[in-house]
C-alpha positions as CSV (number, residue, x, y, z in Angstrom):
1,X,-2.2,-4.8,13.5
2,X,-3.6,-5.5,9.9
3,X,-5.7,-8.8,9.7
4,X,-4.9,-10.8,6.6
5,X,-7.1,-13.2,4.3
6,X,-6.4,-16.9,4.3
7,X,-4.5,-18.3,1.7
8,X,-7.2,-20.3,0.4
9,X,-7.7,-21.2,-3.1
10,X,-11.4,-22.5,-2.8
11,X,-14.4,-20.8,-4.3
12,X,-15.2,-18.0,-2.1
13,X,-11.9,-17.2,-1.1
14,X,-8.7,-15.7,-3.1
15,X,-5.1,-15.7,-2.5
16,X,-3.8,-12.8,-0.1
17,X,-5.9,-9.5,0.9
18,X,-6.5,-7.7,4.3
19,X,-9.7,-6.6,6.0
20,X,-9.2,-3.0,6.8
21,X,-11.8,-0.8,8.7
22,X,-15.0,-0.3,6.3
23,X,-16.4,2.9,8.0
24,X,-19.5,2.4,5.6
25,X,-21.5,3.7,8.6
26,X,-20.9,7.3,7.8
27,X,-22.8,7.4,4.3
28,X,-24.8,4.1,3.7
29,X,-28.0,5.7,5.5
30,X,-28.3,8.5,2.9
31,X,-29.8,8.2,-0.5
32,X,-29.1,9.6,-3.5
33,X,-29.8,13.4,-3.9
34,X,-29.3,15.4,-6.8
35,X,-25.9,17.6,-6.6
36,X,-27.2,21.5,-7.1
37,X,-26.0,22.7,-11.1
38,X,-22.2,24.3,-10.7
39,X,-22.1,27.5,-12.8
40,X,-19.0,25.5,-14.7
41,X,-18.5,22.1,-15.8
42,X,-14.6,21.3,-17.2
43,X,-15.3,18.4,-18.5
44,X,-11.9,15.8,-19.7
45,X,-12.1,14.1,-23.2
46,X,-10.2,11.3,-21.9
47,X,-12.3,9.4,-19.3
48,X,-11.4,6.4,-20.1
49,X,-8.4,3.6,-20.9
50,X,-8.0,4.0,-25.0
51,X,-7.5,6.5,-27.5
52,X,-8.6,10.4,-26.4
53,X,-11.7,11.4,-27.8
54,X,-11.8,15.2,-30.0
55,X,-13.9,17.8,-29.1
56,X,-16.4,17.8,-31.8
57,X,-18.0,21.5,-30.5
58,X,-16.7,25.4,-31.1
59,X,-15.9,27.7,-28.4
60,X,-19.4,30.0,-27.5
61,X,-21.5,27.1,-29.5
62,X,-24.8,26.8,-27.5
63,X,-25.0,23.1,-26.0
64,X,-27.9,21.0,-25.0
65,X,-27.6,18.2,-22.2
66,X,-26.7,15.1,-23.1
67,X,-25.2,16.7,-26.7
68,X,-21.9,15.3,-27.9
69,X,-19.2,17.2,-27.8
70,X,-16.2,15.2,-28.0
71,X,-16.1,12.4,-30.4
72,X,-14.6,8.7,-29.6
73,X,-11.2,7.9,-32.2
74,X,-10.7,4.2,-32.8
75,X,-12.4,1.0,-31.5
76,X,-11.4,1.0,-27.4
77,X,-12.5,4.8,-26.8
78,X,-15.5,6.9,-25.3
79,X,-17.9,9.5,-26.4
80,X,-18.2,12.4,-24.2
81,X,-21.2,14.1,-23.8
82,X,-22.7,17.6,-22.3
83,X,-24.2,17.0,-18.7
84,X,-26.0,19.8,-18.5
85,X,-27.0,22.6,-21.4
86,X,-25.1,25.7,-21.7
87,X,-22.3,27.2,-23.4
88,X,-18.8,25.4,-24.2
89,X,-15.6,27.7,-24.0
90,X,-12.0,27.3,-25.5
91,X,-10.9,24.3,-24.7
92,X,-8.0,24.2,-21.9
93,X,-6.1,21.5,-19.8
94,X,-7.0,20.0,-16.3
95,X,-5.7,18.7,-13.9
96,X,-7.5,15.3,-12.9
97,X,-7.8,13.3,-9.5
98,X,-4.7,11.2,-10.5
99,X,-2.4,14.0,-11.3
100,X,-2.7,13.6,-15.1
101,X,-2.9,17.1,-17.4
102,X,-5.5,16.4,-20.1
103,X,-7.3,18.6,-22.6
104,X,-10.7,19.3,-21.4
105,X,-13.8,21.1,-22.7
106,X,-15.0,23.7,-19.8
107,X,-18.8,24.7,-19.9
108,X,-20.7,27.6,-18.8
109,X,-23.8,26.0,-17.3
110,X,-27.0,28.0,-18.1
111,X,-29.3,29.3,-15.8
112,X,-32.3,27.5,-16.6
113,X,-30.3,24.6,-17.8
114,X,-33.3,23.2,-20.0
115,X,-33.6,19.2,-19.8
116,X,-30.9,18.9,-17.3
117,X,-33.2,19.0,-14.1
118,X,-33.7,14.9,-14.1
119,X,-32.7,13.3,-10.8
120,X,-31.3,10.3,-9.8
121,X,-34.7,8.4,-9.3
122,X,-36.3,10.2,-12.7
123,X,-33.1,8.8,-14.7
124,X,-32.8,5.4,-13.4
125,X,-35.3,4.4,-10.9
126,X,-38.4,3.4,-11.1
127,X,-40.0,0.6,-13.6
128,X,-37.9,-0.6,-16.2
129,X,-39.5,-2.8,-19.0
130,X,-37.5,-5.9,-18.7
131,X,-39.4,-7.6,-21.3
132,X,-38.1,-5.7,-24.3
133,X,-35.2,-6.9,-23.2
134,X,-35.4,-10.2,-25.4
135,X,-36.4,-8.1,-28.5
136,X,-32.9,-6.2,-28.7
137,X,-30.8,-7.5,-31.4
138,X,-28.0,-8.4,-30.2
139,X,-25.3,-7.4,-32.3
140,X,-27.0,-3.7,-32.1
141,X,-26.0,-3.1,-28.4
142,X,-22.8,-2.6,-28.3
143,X,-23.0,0.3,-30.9
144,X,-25.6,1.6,-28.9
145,X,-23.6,1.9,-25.8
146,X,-20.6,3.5,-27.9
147,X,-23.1,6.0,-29.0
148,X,-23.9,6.9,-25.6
149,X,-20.1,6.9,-24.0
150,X,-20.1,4.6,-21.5
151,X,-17.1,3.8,-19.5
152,X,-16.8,1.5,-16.4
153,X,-17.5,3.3,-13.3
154,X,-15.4,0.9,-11.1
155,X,-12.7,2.6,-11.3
156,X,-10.6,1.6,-14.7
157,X,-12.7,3.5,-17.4
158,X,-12.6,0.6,-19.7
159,X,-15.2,1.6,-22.7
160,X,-18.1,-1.0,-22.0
161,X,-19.1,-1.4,-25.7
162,X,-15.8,-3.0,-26.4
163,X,-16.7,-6.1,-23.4
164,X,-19.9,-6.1,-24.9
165,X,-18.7,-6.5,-28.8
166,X,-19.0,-10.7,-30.1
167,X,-16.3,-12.6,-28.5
168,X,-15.9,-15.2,-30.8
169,X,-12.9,-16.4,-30.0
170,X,-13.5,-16.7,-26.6
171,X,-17.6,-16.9,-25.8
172,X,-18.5,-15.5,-22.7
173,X,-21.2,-18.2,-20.7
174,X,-21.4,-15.4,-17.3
175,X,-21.8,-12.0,-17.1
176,X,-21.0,-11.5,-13.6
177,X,-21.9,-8.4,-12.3
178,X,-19.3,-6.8,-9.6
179,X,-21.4,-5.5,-6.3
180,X,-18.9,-6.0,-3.8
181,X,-17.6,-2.1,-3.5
182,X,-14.8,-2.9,-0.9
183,X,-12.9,-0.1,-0.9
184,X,-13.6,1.5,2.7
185,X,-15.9,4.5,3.2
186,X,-17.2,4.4,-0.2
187,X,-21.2,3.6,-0.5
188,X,-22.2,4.6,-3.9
189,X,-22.7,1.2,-5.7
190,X,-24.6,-0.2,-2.8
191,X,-27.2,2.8,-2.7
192,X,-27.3,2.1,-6.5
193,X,-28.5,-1.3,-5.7
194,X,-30.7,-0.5,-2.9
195,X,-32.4,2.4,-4.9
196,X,-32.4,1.3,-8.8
197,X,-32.4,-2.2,-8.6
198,X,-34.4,-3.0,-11.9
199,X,-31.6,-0.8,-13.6
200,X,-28.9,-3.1,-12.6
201,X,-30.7,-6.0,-13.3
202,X,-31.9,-4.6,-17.0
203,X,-28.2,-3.8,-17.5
204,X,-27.0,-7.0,-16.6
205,X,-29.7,-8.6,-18.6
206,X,-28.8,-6.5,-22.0
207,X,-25.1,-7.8,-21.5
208,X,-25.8,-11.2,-21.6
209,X,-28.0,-10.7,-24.7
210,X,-25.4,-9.0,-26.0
211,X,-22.9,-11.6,-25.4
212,X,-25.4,-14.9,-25.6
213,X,-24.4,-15.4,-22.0
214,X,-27.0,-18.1,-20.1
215,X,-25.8,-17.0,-16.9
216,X,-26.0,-14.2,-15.0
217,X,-24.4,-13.7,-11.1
218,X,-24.7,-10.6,-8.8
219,X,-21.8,-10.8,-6.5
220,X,-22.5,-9.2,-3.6
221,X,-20.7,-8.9,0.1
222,X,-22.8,-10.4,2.7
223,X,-22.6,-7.2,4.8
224,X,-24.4,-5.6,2.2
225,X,-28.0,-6.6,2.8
226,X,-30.3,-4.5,2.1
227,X,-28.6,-4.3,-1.5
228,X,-29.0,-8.0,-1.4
229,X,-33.0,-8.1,-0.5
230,X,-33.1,-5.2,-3.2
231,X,-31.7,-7.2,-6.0
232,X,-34.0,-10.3,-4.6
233,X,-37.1,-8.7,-5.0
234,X,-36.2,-7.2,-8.3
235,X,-35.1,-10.9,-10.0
236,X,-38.1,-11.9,-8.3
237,X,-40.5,-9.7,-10.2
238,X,-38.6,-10.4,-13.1
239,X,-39.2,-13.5,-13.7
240,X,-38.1,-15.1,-16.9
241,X,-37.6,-11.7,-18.3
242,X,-35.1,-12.9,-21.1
243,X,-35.7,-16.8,-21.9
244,X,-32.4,-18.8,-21.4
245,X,-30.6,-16.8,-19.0
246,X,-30.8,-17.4,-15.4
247,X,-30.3,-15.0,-13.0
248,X,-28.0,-15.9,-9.5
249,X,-27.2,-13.7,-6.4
250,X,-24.1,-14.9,-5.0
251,X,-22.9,-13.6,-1.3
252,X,-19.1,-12.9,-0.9
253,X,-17.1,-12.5,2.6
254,X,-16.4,-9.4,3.2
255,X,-12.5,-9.1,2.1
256,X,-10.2,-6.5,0.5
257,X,-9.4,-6.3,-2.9
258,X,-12.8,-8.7,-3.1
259,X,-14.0,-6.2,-6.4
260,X,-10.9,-6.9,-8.4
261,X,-11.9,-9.0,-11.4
262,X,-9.6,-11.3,-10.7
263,X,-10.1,-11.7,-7.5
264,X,-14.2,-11.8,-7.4
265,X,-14.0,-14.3,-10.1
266,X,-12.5,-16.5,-8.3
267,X,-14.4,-16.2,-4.9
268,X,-17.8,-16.1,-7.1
269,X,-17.1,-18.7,-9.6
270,X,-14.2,-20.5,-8.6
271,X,-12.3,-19.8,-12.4
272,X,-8.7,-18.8,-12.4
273,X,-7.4,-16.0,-15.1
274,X,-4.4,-17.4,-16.8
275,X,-1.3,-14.9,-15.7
276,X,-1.5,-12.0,-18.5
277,X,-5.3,-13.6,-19.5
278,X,-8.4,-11.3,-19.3
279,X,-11.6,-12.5,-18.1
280,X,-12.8,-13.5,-21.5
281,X,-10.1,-16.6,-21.1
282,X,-12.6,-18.0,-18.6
283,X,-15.7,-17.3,-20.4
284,X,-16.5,-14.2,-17.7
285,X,-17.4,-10.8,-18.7
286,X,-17.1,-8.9,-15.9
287,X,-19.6,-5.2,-14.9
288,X,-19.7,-3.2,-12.3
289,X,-23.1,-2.0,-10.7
290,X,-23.0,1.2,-11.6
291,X,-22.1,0.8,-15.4
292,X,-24.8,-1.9,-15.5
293,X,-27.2,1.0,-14.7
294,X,-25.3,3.4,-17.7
295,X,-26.3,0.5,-19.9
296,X,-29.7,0.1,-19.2
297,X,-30.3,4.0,-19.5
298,X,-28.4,3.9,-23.0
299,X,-30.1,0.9,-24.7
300,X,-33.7,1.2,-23.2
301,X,-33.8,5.1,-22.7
302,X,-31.5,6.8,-25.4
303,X,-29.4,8.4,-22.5
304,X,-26.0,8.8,-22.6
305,X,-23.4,8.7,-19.7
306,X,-23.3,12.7,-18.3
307,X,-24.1,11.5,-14.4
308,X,-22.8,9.1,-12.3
309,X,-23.1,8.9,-8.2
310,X,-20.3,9.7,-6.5
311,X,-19.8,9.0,-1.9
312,X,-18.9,12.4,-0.3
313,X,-17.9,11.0,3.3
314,X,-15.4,10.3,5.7
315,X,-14.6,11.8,9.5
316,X,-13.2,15.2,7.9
317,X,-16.5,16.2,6.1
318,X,-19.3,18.0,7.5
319,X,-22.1,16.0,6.3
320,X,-21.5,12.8,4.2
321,X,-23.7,12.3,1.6
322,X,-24.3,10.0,-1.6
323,X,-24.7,12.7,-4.6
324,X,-25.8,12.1,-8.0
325,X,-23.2,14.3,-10.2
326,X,-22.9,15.9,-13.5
327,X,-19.5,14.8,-14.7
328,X,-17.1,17.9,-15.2
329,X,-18.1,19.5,-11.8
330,X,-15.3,20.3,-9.6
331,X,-14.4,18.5,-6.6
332,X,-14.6,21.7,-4.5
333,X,-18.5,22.1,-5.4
334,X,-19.3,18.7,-3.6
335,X,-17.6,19.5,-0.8
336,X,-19.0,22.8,-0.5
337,X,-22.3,21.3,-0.4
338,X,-21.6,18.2,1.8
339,X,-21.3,21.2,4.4
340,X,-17.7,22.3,3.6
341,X,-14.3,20.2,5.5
342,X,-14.2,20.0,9.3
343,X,-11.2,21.8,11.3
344,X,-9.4,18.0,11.7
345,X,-9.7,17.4,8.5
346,X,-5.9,16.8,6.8
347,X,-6.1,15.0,3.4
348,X,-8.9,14.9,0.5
349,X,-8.9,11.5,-1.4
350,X,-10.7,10.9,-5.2
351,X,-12.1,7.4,-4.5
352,X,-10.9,5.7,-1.0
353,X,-8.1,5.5,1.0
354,X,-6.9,2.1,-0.5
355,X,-6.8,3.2,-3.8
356,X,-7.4,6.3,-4.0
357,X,-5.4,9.8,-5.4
358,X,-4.7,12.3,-2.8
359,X,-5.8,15.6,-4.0
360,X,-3.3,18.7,-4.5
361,X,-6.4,20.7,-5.9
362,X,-10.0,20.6,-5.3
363,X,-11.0,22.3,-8.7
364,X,-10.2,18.7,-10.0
365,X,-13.4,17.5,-12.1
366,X,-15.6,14.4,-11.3
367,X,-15.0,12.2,-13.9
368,X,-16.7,8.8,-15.1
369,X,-14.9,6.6,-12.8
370,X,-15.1,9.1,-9.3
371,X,-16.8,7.1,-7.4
372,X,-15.9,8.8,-4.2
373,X,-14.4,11.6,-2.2
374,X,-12.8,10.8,1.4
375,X,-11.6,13.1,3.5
376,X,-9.6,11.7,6.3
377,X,-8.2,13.3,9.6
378,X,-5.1,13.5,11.1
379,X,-6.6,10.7,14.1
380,X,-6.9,8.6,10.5
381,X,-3.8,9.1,8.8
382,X,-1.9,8.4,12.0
383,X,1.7,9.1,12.5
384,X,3.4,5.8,12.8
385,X,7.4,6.7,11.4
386,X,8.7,5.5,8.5
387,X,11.8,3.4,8.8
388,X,14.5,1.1,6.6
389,X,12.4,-2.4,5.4
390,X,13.3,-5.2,8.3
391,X,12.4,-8.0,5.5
392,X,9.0,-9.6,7.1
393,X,7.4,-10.3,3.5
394,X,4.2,-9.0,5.2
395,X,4.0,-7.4,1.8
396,X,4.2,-10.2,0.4
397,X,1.7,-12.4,2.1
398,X,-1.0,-9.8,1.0
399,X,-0.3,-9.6,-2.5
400,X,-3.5,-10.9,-4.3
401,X,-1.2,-11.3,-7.3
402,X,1.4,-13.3,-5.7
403,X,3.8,-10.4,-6.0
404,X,7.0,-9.1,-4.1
405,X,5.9,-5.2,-3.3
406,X,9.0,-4.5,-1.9
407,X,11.1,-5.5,-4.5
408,X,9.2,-3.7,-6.9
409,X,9.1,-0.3,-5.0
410,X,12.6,-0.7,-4.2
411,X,13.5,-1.6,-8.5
412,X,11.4,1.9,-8.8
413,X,13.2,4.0,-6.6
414,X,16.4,3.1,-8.1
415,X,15.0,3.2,-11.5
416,X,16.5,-0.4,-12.1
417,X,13.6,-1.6,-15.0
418,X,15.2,-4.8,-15.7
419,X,14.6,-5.7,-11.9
420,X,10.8,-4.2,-12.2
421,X,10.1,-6.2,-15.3
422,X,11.3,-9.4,-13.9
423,X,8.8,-9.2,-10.9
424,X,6.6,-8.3,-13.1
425,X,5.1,-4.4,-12.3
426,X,3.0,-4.1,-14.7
427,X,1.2,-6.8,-13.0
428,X,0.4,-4.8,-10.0
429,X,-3.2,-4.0,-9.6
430,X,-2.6,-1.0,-6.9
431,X,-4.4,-2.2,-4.4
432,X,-2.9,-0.8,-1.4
433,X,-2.8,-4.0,0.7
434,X,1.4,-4.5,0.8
435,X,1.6,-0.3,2.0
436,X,-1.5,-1.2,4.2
437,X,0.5,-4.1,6.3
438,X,3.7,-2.3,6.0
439,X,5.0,-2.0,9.7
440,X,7.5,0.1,8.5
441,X,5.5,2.8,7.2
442,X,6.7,2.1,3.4
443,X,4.6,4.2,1.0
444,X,4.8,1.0,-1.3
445,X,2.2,1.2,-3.6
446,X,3.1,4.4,-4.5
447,X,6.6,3.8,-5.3
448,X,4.9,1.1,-7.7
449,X,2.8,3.7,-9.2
450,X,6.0,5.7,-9.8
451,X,7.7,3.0,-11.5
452,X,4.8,1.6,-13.8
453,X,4.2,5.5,-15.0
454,X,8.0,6.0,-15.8
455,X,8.4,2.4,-16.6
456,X,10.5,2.0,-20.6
457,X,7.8,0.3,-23.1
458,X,9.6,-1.5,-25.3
């Protein structure tokens, strides 16, 4: 049976959650290797929440890595850039993890592939000079992140520069940085941690210039401890590295959705988001890990966002492994080289099994908020039957936003929106805890998912 969180409204704790198997086991151990070129990148132009960017490139032009070639339309969108050089083709839609058909710009890698050799240690390990840090102008970084596309690799593609812009009318005291990673299987943010830890800590600094924050907190599940002595010795060396801005590790429970910005601002800082608030409302800007890293690279190395890591892992692949990825390469490629899918294996997940997309087609490209592939096997999926809902409110009790799943999957079904609206859908932050519980096999979250896609805007 499911375990559940307490219903505990101190700090450390939120409202609701469940703590499913991690099965971190299978990839934590490896480090980050580079992912061999694909001879073809298809690369989106909409990576991210916002307005699509436009291809800003002609079919057969030669590119360079890291060359622009889509360009960012209106305030809350994303450059997109050319991971590796080669040569761009007619653009032509794809498929992405989530089943969304968008217009994408394909690339024909070349063979040398000039300037795109860097690995994961050359583009964001080592030293980082944390002292220029308090020489940035502050109202010069966020532009400089827009230049170089960034996007938040936790999973909602929300274009950084726009959480990094002024907030005047509501100033931002903490920049909390999110390194709790608790979606099962998935280990990419904390070998980012173990293995660039000055590049999470410069990121995280550059916000808080940026945003005239004096506070900055790491929050970090206690299971992950070598992440945690990482990030130790890195604030450690640090010092005072930006004058007026102290620096704070804070160690979380372990505990699913912990990761959710509501839900780690709570546990890390005991503040509560006003319903239909962002984080802003509580003076919290809130990072992930991974895009503190893109930050870094873009304000203190010129680089944009063309690579990101991504977890290959789970029981149904040969040989789990923690890649570093040129965005645009399809799925199939990192499977292939993760030693190819074992004979149990049954289903192919972008991201994990909580809340991740079940895949219909491998040739899906890696985007800028893939942060995993898990392949499960029929001994995971299990075969439980599904029957009628018996009314336990398990579903319930596991909401981390108070909501009534089963009511809202049942409104979607039955395409009743005034019913959906009233328990508040658009709400759900597809979690996967109420389908998780479910003893009656109720593929919840996905009748949510159904109803919020086909849901009447006003």
């Amino acid at each position: 049976m499911a375990s559940t969180a307490p219903a505990s409204s101190a700090p450390g704790h939120f409202l609701g959650g469940v703590h499913p198997p991690a099965h971190k086991a299978l990839a934590a151990a490896f480090p980050i290797q580079a992912l061999p070129h694909p001879k073809q990148l298809v690369v989106p132009i909409q990576q991210h929440i916002g307005a699509p960017a436009t291809p800003c490139v002609e079919a057969r032009a030669a590119l360079s890595a890291g060359q622009r070639i889509a360009e960012a339309k209106g305030f809350i969108s994303a450059h997109v850039h050319a991971p590796l050089a080669g040569t761009a083709q007619k653009p032509a839609n794809v498929t992405i993890a989530s089943g969304r058909h968008l217009p994408a710009i394909p690339i024909t890698v070349a063979a040398d592939n000039p300037g795109g050799e860097q690995s994961f240690q050359a583009t964001l390990g080592g030293h980082w000079d944390l002292g220029a840090i308090a020489g940035l102008e502050p109202s010069a970084i966020a532009p400089q992140v827009a230049e170089a596309g960034v996007a938040g690799m936790g999973g909602a593609a929300f274009p950084t520069h726009v959480k990094l812009s002024a907030q005047e009318k509501a100033p931002i005291d903490t920049v909390l940085v999110n390194g709790c990673e608790c979606e099962p299987y998935l280990t990419a943010d904390d070998r980012v941690m173990i293995e660039a830890p000055q590049a999470v800590l410069a990121g995280a600094l550059i916000a808080a210039r940026a945003l005239a924050a004096g506070r900055v907190v790491i929050a970090i599940e206690q299971d992950k401890t070598r992440a945690m002595a990482s990030l130790k010795e890195a604030i450690a060396q640090a010092g005072q590295a930006l004058p007026g801005v102290s620096v704070e590790i804070i160690g979380l429970t372990p505990h699913y959705p912990m990761g959710g910005e509501r839900q780690t601002i709570r546990a890390a800082l005991g503040r509560i988001i006003p319903e239909g608030g962002l984080p802003s409302a509580v003076g919290t800007m809130v990072i992930n890990v991974g895009s503190c890293t893109a930050v870094a690279a873009a304000v203190l190395r010129g680089l944009p966002m063309t690579h990101r890591v991504v977890t290959v892992t789970g029981r149904g692949i040969a040989q789990p492994a923690n890649l570093w990825v040129p965005i645009g390469t399809p799925i199939e490629h990192l499977i292939a080289h993760c030693g190819g899918l074992t004979p149990q294996a049954q289903r192919v997940i972008s991201g994990g099994p909580m809340m991740g997309f079940a895949l219909g087609n491998l040739s899906a490209p890696v985007t800028k908020g893939t942060s995993g592939i898990t392949v499960l096997t029929d001994a995971d999926l299990g075969d439980a039957p599904r029957t009628a809902c018996i009314r336990c409110g398990r579903c319930g009790e596991v909401c981390p936003m108070r909501l009534v799943p089963s009511r809202l999957a049942l409104a979607s079904r039955h395409e009743n929106w005034d019913l959906a609206r009233s328990h508040h859908i658009l709400h759900c932050m597809e979690c996967g805890c109420c389908s998780y519980v479910c003893p009656a096999s109720i593929p919840l979250v996905q009748w949510i998912r159904v109803g919020k896609a086909c849901l009447p805007r006003d």
